[in-house]
MARRO-594883 format. One record per residue (C-alpha): residue number from 0; residue in three letters; x, y, z. Coordinates in Angstrom, 3 decimals, m for minus. Example, Ala and Ser with C-alpha at 12.3 -4.5 7.8 and 13.67 -1.06 7.14 Angstrom:
> 0_ALA_12.300_m4.500_7.800
> 1_SER_13.670_m1.060_7.140
This chain:
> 0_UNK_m7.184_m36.359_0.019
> 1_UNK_m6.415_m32.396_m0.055
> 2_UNK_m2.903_m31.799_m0.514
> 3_UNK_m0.881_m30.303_2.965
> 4_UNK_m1.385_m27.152_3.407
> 5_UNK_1.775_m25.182_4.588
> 6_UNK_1.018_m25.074_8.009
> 7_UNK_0.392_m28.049_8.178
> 8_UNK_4.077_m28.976_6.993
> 9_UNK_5.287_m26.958_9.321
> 10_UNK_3.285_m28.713_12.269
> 11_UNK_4.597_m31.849_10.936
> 12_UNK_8.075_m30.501_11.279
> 13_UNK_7.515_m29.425_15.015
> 14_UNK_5.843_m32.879_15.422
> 15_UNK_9.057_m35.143_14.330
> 16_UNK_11.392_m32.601_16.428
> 17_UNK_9.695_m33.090_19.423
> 18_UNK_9.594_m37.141_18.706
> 19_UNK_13.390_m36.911_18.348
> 20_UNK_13.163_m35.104_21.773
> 21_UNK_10.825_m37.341_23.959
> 22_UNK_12.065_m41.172_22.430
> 23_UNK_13.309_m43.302_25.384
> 24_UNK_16.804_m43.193_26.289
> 25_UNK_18.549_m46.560_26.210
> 26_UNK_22.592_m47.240_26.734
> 27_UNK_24.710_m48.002_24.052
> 28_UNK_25.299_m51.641_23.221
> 29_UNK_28.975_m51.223_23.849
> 30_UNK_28.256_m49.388_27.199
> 31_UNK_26.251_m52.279_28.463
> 32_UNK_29.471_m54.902_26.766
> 33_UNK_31.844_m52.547_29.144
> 34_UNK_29.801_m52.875_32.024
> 35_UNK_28.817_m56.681_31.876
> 36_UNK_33.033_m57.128_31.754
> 37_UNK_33.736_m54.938_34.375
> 38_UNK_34.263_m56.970_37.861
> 39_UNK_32.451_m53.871_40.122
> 40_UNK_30.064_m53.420_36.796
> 41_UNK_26.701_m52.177_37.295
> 42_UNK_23.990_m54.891_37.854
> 43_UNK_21.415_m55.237_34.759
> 44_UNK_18.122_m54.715_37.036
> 45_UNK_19.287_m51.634_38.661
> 46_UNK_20.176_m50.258_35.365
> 47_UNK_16.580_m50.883_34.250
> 48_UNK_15.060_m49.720_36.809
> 49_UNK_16.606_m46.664_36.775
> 50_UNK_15.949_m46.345_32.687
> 51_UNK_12.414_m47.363_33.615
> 52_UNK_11.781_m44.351_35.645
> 53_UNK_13.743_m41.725_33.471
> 54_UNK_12.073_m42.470_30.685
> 55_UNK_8.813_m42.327_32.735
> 56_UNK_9.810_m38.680_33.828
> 57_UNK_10.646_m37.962_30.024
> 58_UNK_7.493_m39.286_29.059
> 59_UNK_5.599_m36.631_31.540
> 60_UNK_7.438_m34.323_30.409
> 61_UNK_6.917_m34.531_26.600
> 62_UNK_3.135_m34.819_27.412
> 63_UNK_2.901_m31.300_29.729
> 64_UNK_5.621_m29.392_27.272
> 65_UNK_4.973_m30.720_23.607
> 66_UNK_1.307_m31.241_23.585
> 67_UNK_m0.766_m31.384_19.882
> 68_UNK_m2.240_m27.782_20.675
> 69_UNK_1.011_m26.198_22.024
> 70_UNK_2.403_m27.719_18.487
> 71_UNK_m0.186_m26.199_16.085
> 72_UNK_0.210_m22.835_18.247
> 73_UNK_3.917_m22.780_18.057
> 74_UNK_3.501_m23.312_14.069
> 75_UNK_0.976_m20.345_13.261
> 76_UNK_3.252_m17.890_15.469
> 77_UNK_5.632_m19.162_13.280
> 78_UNK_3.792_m18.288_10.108
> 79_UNK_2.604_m15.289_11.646
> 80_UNK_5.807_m13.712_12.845
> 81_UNK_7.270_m14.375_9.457
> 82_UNK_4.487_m12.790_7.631
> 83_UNK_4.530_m9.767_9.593
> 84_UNK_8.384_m9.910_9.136
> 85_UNK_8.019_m9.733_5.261
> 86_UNK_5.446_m6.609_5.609
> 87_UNK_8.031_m4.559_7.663
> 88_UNK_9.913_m4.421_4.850
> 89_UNK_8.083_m1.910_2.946
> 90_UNK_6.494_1.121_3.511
> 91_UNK_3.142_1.565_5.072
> 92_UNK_0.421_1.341_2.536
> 93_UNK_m1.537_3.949_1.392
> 94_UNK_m5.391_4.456_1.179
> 95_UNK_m5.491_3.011_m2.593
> 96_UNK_m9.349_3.669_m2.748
> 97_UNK_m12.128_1.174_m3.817
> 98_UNK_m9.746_m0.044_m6.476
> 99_UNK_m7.075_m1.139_m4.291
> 100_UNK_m9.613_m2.465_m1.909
> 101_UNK_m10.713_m4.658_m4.573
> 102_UNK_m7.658_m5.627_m5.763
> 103_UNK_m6.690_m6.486_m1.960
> 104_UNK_m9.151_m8.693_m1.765
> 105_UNK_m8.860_m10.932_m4.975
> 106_UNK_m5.346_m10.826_m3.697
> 107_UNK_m6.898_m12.674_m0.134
> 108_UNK_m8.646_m14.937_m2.336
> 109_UNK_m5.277_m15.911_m4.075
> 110_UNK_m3.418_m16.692_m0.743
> 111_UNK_m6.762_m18.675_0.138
> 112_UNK_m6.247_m20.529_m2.542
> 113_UNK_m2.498_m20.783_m2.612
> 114_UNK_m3.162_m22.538_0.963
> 115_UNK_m3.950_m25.927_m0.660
> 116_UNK_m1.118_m26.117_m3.003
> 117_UNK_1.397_m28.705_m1.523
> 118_UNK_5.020_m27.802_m1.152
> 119_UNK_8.726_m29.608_m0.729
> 120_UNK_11.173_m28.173_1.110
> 121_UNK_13.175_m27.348_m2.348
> 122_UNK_9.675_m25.098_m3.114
> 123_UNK_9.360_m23.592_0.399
> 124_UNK_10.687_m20.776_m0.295
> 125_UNK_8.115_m19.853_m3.435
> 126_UNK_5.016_m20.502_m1.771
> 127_UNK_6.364_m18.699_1.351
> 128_UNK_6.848_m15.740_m0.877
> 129_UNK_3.614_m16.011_m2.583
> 130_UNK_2.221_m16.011_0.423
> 131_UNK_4.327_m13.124_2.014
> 132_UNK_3.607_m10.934_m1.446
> 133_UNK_m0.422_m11.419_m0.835
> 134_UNK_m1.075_m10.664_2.967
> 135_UNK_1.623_m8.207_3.040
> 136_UNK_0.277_m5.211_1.303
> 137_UNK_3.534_m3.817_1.221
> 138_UNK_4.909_m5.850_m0.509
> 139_UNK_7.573_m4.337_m2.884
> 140_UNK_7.046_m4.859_m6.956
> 141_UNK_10.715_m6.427_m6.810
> 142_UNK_9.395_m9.086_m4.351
> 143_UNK_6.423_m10.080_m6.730
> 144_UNK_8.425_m9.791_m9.902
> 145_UNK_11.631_m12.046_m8.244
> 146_UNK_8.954_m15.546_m8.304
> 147_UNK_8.846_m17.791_m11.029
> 148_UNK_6.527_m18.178_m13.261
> 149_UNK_6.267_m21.894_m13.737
> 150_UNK_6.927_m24.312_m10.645
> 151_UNK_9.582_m26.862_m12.547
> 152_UNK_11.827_m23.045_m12.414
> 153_UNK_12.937_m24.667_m9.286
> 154_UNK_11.571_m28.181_m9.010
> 155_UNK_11.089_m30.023_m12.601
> 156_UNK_11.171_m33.747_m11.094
> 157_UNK_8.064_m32.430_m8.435
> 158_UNK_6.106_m30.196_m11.545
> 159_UNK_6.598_m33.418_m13.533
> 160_UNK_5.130_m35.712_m10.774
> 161_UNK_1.945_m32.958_m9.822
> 162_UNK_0.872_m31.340_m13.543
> 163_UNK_m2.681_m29.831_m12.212
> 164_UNK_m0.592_m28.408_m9.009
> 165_UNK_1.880_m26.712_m11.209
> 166_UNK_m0.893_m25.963_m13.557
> 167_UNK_m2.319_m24.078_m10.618
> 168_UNK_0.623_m22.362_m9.524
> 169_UNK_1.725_m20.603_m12.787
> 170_UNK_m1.770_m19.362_m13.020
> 171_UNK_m1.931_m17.759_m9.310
> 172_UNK_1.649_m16.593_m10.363
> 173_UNK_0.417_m14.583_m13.400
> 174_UNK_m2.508_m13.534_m11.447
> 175_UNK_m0.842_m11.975_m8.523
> 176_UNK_1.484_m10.353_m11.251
> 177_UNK_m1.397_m9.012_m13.081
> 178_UNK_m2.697_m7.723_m9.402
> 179_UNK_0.748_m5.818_m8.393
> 180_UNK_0.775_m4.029_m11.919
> 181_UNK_m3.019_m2.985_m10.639
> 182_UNK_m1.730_m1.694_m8.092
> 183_UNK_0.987_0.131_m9.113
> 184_UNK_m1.337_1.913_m11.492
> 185_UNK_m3.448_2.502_m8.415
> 186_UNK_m0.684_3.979_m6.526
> 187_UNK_0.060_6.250_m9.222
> 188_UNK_m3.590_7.770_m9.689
> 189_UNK_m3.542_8.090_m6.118
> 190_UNK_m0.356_10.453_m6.270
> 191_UNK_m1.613_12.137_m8.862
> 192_UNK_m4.635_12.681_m7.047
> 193_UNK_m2.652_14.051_m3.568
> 194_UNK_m0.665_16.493_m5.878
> 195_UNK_m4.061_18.015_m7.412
> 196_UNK_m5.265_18.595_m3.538
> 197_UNK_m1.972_19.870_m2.533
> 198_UNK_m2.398_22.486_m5.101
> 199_UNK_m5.832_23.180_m5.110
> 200_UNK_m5.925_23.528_m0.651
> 201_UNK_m5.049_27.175_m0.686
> 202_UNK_m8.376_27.847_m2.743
> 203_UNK_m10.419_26.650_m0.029
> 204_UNK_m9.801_29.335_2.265
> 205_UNK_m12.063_32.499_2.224
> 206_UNK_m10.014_35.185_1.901
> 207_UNK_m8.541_34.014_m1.349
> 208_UNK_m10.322_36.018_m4.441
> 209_UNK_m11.960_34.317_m6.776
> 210_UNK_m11.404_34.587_m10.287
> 211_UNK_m12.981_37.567_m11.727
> 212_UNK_m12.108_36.783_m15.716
> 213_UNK_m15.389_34.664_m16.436
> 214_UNK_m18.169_35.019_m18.540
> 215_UNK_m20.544_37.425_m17.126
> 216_UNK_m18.233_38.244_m13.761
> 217_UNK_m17.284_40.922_m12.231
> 218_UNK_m14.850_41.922_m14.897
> 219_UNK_m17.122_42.088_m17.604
> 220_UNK_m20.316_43.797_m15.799
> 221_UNK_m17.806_46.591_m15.043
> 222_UNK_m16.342_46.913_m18.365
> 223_UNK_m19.711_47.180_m19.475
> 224_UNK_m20.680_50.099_m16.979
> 225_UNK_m17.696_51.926_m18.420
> 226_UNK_m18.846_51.682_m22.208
> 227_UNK_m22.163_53.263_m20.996
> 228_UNK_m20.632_55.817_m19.240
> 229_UNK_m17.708_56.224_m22.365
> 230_UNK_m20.762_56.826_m24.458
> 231_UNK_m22.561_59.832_m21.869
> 232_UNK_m19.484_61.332_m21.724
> 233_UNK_m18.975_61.568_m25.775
> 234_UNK_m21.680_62.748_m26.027
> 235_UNK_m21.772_65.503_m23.451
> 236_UNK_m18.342_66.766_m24.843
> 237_UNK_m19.907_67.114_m28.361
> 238_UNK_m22.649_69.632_m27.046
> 239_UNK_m19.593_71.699_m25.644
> 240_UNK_m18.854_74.836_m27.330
> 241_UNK_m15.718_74.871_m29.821
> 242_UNK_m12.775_76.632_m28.160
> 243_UNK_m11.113_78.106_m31.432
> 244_UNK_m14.097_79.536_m32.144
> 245_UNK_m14.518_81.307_m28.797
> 246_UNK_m11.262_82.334_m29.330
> 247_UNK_m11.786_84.408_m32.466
> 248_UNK_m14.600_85.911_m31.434
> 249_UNK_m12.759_86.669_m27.266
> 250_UNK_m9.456_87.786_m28.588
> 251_UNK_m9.650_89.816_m25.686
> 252_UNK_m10.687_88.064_m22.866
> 253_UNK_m7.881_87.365_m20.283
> 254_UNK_m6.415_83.673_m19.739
> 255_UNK_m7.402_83.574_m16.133
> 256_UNK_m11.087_83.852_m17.300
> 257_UNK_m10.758_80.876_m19.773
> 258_UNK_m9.490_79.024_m17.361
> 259_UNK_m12.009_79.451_m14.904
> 260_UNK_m15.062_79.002_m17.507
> 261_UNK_m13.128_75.332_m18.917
> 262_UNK_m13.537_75.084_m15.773
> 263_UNK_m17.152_75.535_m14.764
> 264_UNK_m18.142_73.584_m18.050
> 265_UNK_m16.260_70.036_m16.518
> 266_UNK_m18.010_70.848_m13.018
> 267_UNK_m21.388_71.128_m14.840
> 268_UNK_m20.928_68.311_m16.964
> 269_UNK_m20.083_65.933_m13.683
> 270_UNK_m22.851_67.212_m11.840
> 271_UNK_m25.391_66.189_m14.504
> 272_UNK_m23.744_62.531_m14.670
């Protein structure tokens, strides 16, 4: 027989509370000593008739309000309000990628299994938590790290009596352990990630200019242009006359006249570049 699974204790809780609520009501035995003393007492048929038919009403009653389905319904809103509870208490996950995906998943699996481990009322609380930590992907760290990591933590007497169950638990323990650090590794990539697009965004406009320091860019053809043209221009200068000489030999040839033949010489070297 497969152990209860934890909706199923708590449909068995909702059961016996509505049994409390629709057994038969009866009068005490020392109402019905009072009355049988009394001289104006109450006589024993009418009282039974009148029990008969309010337990008959109770009886309808119990049927319409407490049925088996309305039970089992009322349990899994239960479960479900509590485990949406639990993820409002974090922040809104992230997209963790294909590795968090994956990691969400085996994490599934785990709650899957964790479904068929029994629990007492003294080990509600773990397996509630396990099971908050896994379908939650919110789940804070602290939440994960705060379980035990063997069941007899909190119940020795019930770890003593179920070995493979507690067996069982420590391992999905240490497995949805191993799964938060995963994630928080995850996490971390993925920030690191965000930052790198933050910073690179502003490169994918158009009117940014690209980077003109490379091997054979921009940079370099031009610097390359100018050593040609470095060269021309040495060499032109070379085939220019020597001034001192010109001087010795035009002692008398006014400064204005100088100037305006340095000048010619610079215009005809440009125009033959």
């Amino acid at each position: 027989m497969a152990p209860p699974t934890i909706l199923a204790h708590k449909s068995t809780f909702l059961a016996a509370q509505t049994l409390q609520l629709s057994r038969g009501l009866a009068p005490s035995h020392a109402w019905r000593a009072a009355n049988e003393a009394a001289e104006d007492g109450i006589p024993s048929r009418a009282v039974e008739d009148v029990l008969y038919r309010l337990n008959n009403a109770l009886q309808q009653h119990v049927k319409r309000v407490y049925p088996l389905q309305a039970t089992r319904h009322v349990a899994e809103q239960i479960d479900s309000l509590f485990l949406d509870g639990g993820g409002r208490d974090g922040d809104d996950d992230d997209e963790d990628g294909l590795e968090g995906e994956e990691s969400l998943r085996e994490g599934i699996d785990l709650g899957t299994q964790l479904l068929s481990v029994p629990h007492s009322p003294v080990t509600s609380t773990i397996y509630t938590g396990l099971l908050t930590a896994i379908y939650c992907t919110t789940a804070t760290d602290h939440a994960i790290a705060s379980l035990p990591p063997t069941w007899d933590a909190h119940a020795p007497a019930e770890a003593e009596a179920q070995p493979p169950e507690a067996h069982r638990y420590a391992e999905l323990q240490s497995s949805l352990t191993s799964l938060s650090a995963r994630r928080a590794e995850i996490t971390a990539r993925v920030e690191r990630l965000r930052h790198m697009r933050a910073l690179l965004e502003p490169f994918q406009e158009n009117n940014v200019q690209e980077n003109l320091v490379t091997r054979n860019g921009e940079v370099e053809k031009e610097l390359e242009r100018m050593r040609f043209l470095l060269v021309r221009v040495a060499g032109r200068i070379g085939q220019l006359p020597d001034p001192a000489r010109d001087a010795e030999t035009d002692d008398d040839v006014p400064m204005e006249d100088l100037d305006e033949l340095e000048k010619k010489k610079v215009d005809a070297l440009l125009d033959t570049l």
